[in-house]
TORVO-469296 format. One record per residue (C-alpha): residue number from 1; chain; x, y, z. Coordinates in Angstrom, 2 decimals. Example, Ala and Ser with C-alpha at 12.3 -4.5 7.8 and 13.67 -1.06 7.14 Angstrom:
2
ATOM seq mol       u       v       w
ATOM   1   A   12.30   -4.50    7.80
ATOM   2   A   13.67   -1.06    7.14
//
This chain:
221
ATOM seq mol       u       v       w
ATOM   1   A  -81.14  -41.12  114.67
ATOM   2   A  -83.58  -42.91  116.77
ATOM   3   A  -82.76  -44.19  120.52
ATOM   4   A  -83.21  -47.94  119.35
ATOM   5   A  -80.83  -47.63  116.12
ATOM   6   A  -78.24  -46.09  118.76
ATOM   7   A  -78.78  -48.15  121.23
ATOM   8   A  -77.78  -51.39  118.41
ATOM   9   A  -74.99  -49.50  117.16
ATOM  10   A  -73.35  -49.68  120.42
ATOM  11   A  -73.91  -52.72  121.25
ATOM  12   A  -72.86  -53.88  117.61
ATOM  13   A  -69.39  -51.93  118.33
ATOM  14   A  -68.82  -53.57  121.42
ATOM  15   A  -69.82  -56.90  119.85
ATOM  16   A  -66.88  -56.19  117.25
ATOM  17   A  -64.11  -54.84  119.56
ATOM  18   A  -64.09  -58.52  121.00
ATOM  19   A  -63.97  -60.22  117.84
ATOM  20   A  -61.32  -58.43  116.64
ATOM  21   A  -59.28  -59.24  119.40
ATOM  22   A  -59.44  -62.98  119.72
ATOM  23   A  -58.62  -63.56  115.94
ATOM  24   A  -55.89  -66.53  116.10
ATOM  25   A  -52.35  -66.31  115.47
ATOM  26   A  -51.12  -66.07  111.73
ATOM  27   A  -48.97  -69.35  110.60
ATOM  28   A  -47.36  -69.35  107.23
ATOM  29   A  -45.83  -73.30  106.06
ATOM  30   A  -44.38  -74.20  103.14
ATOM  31   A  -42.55  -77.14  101.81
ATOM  32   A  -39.08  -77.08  101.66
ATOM  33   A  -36.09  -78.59   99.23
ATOM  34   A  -33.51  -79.59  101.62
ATOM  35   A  -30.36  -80.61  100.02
ATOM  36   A  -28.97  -83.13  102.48
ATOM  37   A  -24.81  -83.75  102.35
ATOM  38   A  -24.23  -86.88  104.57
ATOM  39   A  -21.29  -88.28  106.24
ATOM  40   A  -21.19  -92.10  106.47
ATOM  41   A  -19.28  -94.68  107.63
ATOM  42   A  -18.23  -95.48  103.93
ATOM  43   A  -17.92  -92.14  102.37
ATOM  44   A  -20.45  -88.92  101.48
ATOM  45   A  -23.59  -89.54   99.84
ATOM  46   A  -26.49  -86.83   99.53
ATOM  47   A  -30.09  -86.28   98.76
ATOM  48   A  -32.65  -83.79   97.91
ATOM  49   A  -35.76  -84.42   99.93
ATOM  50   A  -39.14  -82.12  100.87
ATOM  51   A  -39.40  -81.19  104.12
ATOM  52   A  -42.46  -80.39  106.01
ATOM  53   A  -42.30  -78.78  109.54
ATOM  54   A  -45.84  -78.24  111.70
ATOM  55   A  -46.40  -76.83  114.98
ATOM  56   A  -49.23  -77.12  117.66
ATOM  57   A  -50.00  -75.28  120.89
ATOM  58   A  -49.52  -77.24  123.58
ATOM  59   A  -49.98  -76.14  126.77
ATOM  60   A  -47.16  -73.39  127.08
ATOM  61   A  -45.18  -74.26  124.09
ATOM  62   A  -45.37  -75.76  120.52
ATOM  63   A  -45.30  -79.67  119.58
ATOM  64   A  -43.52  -79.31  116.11
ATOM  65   A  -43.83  -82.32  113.93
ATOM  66   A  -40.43  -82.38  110.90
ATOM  67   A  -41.72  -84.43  107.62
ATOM  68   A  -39.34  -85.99  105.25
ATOM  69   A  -41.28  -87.04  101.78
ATOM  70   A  -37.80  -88.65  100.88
ATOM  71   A  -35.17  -90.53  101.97
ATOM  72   A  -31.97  -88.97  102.73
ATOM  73   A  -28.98  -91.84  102.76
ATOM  74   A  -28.78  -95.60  101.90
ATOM  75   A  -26.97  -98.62  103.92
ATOM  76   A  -24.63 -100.86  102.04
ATOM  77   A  -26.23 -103.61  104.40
ATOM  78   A  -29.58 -104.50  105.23
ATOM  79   A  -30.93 -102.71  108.22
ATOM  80   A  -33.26 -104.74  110.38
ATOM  81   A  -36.28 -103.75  112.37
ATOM  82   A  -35.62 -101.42  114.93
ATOM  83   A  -31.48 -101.15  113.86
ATOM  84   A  -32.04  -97.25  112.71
ATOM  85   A  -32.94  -94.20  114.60
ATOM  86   A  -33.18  -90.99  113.42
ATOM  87   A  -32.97  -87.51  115.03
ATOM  88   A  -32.90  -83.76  114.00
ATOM  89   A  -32.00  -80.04  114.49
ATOM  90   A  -34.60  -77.38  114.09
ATOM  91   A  -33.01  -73.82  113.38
ATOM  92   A  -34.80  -71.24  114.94
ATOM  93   A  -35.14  -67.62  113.53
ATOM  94   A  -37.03  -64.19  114.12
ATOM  95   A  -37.43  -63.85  117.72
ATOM  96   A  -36.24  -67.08  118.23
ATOM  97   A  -33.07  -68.40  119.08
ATOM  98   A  -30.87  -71.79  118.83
ATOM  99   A  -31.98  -74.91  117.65
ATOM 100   A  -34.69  -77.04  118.85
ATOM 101   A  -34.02  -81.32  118.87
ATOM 102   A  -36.42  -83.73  117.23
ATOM 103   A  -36.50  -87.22  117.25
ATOM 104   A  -38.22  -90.18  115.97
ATOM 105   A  -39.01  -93.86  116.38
ATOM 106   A  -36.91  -96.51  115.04
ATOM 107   A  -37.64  -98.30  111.65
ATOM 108   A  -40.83 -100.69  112.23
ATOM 109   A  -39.77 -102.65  109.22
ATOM 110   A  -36.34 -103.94  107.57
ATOM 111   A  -34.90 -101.79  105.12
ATOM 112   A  -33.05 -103.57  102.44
ATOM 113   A  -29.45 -102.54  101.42
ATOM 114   A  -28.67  -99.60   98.79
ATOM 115   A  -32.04  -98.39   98.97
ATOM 116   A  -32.87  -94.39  100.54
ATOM 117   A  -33.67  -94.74  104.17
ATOM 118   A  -37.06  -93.32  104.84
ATOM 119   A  -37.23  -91.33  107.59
ATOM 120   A  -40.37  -90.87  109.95
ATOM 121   A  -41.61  -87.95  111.38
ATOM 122   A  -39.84  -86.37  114.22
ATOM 123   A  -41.27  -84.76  116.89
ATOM 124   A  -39.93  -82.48  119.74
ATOM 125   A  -41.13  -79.40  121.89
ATOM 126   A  -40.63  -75.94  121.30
ATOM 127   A  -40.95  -73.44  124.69
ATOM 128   A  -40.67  -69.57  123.68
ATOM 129   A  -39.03  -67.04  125.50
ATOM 130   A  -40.56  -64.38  123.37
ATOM 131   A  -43.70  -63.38  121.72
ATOM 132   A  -43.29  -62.97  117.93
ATOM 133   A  -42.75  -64.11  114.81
ATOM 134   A  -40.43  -67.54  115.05
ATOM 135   A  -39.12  -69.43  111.88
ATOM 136   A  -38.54  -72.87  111.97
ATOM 137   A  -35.90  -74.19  108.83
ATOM 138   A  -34.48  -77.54  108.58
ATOM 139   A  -30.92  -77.96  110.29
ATOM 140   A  -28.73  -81.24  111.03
ATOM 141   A  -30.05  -84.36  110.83
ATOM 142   A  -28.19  -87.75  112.32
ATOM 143   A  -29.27  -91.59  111.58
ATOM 144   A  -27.50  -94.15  114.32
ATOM 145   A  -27.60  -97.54  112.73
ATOM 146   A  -25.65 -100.64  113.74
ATOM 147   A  -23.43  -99.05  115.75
ATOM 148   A  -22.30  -96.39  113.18
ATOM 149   A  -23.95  -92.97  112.93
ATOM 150   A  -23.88  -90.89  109.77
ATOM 151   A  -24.65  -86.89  110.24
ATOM 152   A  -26.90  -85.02  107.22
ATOM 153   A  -26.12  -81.07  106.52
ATOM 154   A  -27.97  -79.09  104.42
ATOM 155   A  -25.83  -77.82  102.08
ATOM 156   A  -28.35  -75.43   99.99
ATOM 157   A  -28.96  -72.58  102.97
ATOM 158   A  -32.67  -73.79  102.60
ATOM 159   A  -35.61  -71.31  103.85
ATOM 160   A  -38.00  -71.82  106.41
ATOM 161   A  -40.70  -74.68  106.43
ATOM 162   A  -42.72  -72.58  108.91
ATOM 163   A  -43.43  -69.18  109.92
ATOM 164   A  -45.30  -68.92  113.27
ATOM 165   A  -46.70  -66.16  115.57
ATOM 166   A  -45.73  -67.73  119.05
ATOM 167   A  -47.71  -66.69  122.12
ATOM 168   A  -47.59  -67.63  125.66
ATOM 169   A  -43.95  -66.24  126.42
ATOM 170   A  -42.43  -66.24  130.15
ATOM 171   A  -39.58  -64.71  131.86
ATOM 172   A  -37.82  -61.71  132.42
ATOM 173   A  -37.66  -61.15  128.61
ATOM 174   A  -41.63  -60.32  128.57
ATOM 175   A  -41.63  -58.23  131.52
ATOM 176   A  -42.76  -54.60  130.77
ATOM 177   A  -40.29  -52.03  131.38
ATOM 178   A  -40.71  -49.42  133.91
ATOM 179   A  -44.11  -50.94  135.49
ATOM 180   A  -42.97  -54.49  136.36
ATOM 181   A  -45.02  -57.46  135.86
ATOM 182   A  -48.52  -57.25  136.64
ATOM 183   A  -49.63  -60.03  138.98
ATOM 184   A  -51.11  -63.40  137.19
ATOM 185   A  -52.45  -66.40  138.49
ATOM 186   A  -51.09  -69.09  136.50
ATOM 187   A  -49.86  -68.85  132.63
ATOM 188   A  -52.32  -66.77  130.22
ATOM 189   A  -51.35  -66.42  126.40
ATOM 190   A  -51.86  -63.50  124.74
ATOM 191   A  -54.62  -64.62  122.79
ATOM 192   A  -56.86  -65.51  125.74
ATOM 193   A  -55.99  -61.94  128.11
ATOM 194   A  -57.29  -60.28  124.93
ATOM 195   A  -60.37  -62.27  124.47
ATOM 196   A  -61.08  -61.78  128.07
ATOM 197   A  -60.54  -57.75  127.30
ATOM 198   A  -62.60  -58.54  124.42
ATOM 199   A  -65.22  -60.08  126.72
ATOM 200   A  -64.96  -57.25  129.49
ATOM 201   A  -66.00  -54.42  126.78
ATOM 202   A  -68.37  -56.64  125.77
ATOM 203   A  -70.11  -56.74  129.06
ATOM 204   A  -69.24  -52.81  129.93
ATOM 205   A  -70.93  -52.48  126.41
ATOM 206   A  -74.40  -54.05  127.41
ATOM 207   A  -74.84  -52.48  130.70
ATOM 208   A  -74.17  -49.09  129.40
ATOM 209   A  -76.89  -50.21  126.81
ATOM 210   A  -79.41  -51.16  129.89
ATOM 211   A  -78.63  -48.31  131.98
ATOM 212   A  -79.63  -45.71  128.77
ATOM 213   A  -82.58  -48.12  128.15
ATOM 214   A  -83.67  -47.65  132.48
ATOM 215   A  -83.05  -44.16  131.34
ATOM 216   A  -85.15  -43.61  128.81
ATOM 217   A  -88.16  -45.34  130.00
ATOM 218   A  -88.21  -42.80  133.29
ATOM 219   A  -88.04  -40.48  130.96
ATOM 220   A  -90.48  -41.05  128.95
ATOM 221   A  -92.67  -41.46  132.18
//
């Protein structure tokens, strides 16, 4: 093999290495039947609705957004603008533990009496303790309205909405054992300490590339 095709190939390698290692975390989301049993003020009533639950890095932890495509409960009376307001529980699974609380804005317009209350999204911030693979299912949701609040189970054991590699971890729970913690500067996420890594081969790549290249041309001389 010539000294220029080996000379590409390693700096082709060391090209790859740092791809590979920046890829992005793997998120799996599905849709969810959530079979709702509520407790109101004037007996049980229930409802199957979707559920949709998405998740965005933010900073050190996740802003997870919980979708309902249908409503969940009705009000024998008319519930005026602002009169509802609607939270939630997020189960966590995996390396994850305990619930995390959502919450939405009121009702921005009337909703008329016997008809399914539509709920918006809710929205809330997830922090992890651990790096892994977190599920997020659908847990207990609770409408206040007029004074009276009414509390949603799911009564079908539903599965996850959302499947997430979480990065970005702190505490005592990451620490390596034996070694300690290796001094940082402020937070770093997994993804980015391996890109740098990525980046560092990268460079140690190139100058062992220029230093044969110096090399060969006294050589040659």
């Amino acid at each position: 093999m010539s000294y220029q095709k080996r000379t590409a190939l390693a700096l082709a390698a060391a090209v790859a290495g740092s791809v590979v290692l920046v890829a992005a975390p793997a998120a799996h989301a599905s849709v969810v039947d959530v079979d709702y049993q509520c407790q109101t003020p004037i007996g049980p009533k229930g409802a199957v609705s979707p559920i949709d639950i998405k998740a965005v890095k933010s900073g050190s932890g996740y802003q997870l957004t919980m979708s309902f495509q249908k409503g969940v409960s009705s009000s024998p009376v008319e519930l005026g603008k602002g009169a509802m307001k609607p939270s939630a529980l997020i189960k966590l699974g995996g390396v994850g533990e305990g619930t995390v609380a959502v919450s939405g804005p009121p009702n921005s317009a009337a909703i008329p009496a016997n008809t399914p209350i539509k709920i918006n999204d809710l929205t809330g911030t997830y922090t992890p303790k651990k790096n892994g693979k977190v599920t997020f299912t659908a847990g207990v949701l609770t409408i206040k309205a007029l004074g009276t609040t009414t509390t949603c189970t799911p009564k079908n054991n539903p599965k996850p909405s959302l499947e997430l590699d979480v990065t970005g971890a702190t505490g005592s729970q990451n620490m390596p054992s034996g070694g300690g913690e290796l001094p940082r500067t402020g937070p770093l996420d997994s993804a980015t300490a391996l890109g740098t890594l990525g980046g560092t081969v990268l460079l140690a790549g190139a100058a062992g590339v220029l230093w044969l290249t110096r090399r060969g041309q006294r050589t040659a001389s």
